[in-house]
C-alpha positions in Angstrom: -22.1 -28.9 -214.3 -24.5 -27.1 -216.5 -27.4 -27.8 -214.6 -25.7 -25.9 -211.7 -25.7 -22.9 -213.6 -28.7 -19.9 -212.9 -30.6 -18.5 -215.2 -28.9 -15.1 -215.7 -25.5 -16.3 -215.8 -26.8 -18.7 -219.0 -28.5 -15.8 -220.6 -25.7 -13.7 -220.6 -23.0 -16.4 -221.5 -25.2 -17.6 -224.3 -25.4 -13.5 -225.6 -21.8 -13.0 -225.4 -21.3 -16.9 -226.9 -23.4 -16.0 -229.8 -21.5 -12.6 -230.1 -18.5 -14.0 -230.2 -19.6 -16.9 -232.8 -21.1 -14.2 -235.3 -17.6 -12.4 -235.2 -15.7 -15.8 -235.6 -18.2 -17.0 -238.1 -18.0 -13.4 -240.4 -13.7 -14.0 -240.1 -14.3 -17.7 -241.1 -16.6 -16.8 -244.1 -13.9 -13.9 -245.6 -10.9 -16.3 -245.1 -12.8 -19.5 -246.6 -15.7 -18.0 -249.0 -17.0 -21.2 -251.4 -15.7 -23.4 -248.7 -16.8 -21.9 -245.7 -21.1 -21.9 -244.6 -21.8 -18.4 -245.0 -21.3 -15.9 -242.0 -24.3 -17.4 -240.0 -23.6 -21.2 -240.7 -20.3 -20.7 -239.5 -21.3 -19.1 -236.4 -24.1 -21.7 -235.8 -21.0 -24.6 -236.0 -18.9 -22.6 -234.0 -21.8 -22.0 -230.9 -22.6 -25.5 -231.5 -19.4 -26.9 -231.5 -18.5 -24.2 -228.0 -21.5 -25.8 -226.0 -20.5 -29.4 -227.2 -16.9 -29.1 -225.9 -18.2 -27.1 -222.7 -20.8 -30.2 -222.0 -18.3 -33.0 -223.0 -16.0 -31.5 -220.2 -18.5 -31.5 -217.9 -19.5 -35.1 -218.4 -15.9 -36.1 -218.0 -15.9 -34.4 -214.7 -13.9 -31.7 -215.7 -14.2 -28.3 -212.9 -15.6 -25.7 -215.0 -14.8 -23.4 -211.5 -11.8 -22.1 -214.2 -12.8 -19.7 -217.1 -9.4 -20.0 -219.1 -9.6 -24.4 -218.8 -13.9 -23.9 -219.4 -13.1 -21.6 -222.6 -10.1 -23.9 -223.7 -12.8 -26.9 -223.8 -14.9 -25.2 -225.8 -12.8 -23.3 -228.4 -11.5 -26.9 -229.0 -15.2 -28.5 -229.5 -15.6 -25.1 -232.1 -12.3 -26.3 -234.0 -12.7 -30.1 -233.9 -16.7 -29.8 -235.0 -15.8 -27.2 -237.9 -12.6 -29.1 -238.8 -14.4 -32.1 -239.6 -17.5 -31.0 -241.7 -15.5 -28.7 -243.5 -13.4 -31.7 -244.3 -17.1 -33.5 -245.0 -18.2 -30.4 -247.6 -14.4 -30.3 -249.0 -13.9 -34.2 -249.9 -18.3 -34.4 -250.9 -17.3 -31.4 -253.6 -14.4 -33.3 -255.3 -16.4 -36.4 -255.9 
């Protein structure tokens, strides 16, 4: 589904994606400080994780024709990716 996608339309989504990520990724950083990757790590994971959920939708054949179903995909690759290596970083720093 990706591959379908012209070159403006990929520019601008990955803008206002990374726009987006840095806002989420400064929120993420004042609620979990020490625990958290700093404002830009965090908002690396979260673009990361987007994209990842958006392309694991697609590859499962799921119509990305719907923004609200395309957007739930994603925000749910964000949360599962960041869940779990902040799980990683919390259980490495009690050993």
């Amino acid at each position: 589904m990706l591959s379908h996608i012209d070159t403006t339309t990929l520019v601008v989504a990955l803008v206002a994606l990374m726009a987006i990520a840095l806002v989420f990724g400064t929120v993420l950083n004042a609620i979990l400080r020490e625990n958290g990757f700093g404002p830009v790590g965090n908002a690396t994971l979260f673009a990361i994780g987007f994209v990842g959920g958006v392309y694991l939708a697609g590859s499962y054949g799921v119509g990305m024709l719907d923004f609200r179903l395309a957007a739930a995909w994603g925000l749910g690759g964000a949360f599962v990716l960041f869940s779990a290596l902040a799980l990683v970083k919390a259980g490495l720093a009690r050993l």
